[in-house]
N, C-alpha and C positions, 0 to 999 in steps of 0.2 A: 355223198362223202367219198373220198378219194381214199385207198388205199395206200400210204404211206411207212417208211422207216417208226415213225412217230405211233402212227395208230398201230401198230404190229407192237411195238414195245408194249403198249398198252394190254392189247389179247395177249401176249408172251406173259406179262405178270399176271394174267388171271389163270392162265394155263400153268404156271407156275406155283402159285397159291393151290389150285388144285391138285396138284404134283406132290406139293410138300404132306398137305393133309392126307393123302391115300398114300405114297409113304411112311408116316406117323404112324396111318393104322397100322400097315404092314410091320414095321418095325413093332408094336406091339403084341402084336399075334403071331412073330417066329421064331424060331428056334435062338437066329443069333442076330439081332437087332442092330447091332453095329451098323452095316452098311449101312440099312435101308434108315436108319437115325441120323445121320451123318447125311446122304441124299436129301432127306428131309428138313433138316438143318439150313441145307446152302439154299434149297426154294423158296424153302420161308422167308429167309435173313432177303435174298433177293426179289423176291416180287415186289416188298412195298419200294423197294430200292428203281424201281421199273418206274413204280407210281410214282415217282417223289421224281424223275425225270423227265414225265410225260408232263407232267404240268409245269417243271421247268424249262421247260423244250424253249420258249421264247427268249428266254434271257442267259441261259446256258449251251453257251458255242459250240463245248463241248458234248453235248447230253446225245447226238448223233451216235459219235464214235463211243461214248463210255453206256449207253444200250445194247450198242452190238456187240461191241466185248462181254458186259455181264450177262447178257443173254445166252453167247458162246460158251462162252466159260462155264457158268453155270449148268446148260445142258450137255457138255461133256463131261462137267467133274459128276455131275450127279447122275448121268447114265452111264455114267465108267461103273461108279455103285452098286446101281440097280443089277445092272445086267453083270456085274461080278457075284452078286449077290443070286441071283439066278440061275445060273451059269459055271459058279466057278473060276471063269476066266474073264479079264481086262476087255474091253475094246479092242482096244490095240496097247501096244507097250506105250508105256507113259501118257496115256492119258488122261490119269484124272492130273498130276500132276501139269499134265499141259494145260486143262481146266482149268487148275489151280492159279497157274501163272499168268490167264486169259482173265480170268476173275481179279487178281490182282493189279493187271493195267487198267480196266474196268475204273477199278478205285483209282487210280492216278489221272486220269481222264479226268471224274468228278475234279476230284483236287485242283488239277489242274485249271478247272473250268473259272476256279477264282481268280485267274491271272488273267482272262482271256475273258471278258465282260461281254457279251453282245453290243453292239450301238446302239444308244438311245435315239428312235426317230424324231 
């Protein structure tokens, strides 16, 4: 098996699922739950969203470019979190918000992907 865009989305949303659930715990067992709820949140919402384009990979044009974005997106908004949560301090300025908006073209990608059919062979 080849290493591909495609198989990596796939391990990204199990690494992902794994992310949101050890966040969850964390968020339940500290002081202030917010962040690490909110990180947990966007892994969750996002990995089956991973799965749901690895097996659409053949027929969605777009499913390329709209994994890389939610995978982007996603591991910045929700390591902006963690490591605020950690820490104190951001990543860098405006990161999760940049997350945010990399997670957002993400979904417009999918969207998109209904305009832009694959060819049928």
């Amino acid at each position: 098996m080849t290493f591909s865009l495609r198989s990596a989305s796939l391990l990204v949303a199990g690494l992902m699922g794994l992310a949101g659930v050890v966040t969850a715990a964390a968020a339940s067992h500290g002081s202030d739950p917010r962040l690490m709820a909110g990180a947990s949140a966007m892994c969750l919402a996002h990995a089956p969203a991973l799965i749901a384009l690895y097996a659409a990979w053949p027929s969605l044009r777009t499913a390329p470019l709209a994994a890389l974005l939610l995978i982007l997106g996603t591991a910045l908004f929700a390591g902006d979190l963690v490591y605020r949560h950690s820490t104190g301090q951001g990543l860098f300025p405006m990161s999760a918000p940049t997350g945010g908006v990399t997670m957002m073209a993400g979904w417009l990608a999918v969207a998109l992907g209904a305009f832009l059919p694959r060819q049928q062979s």
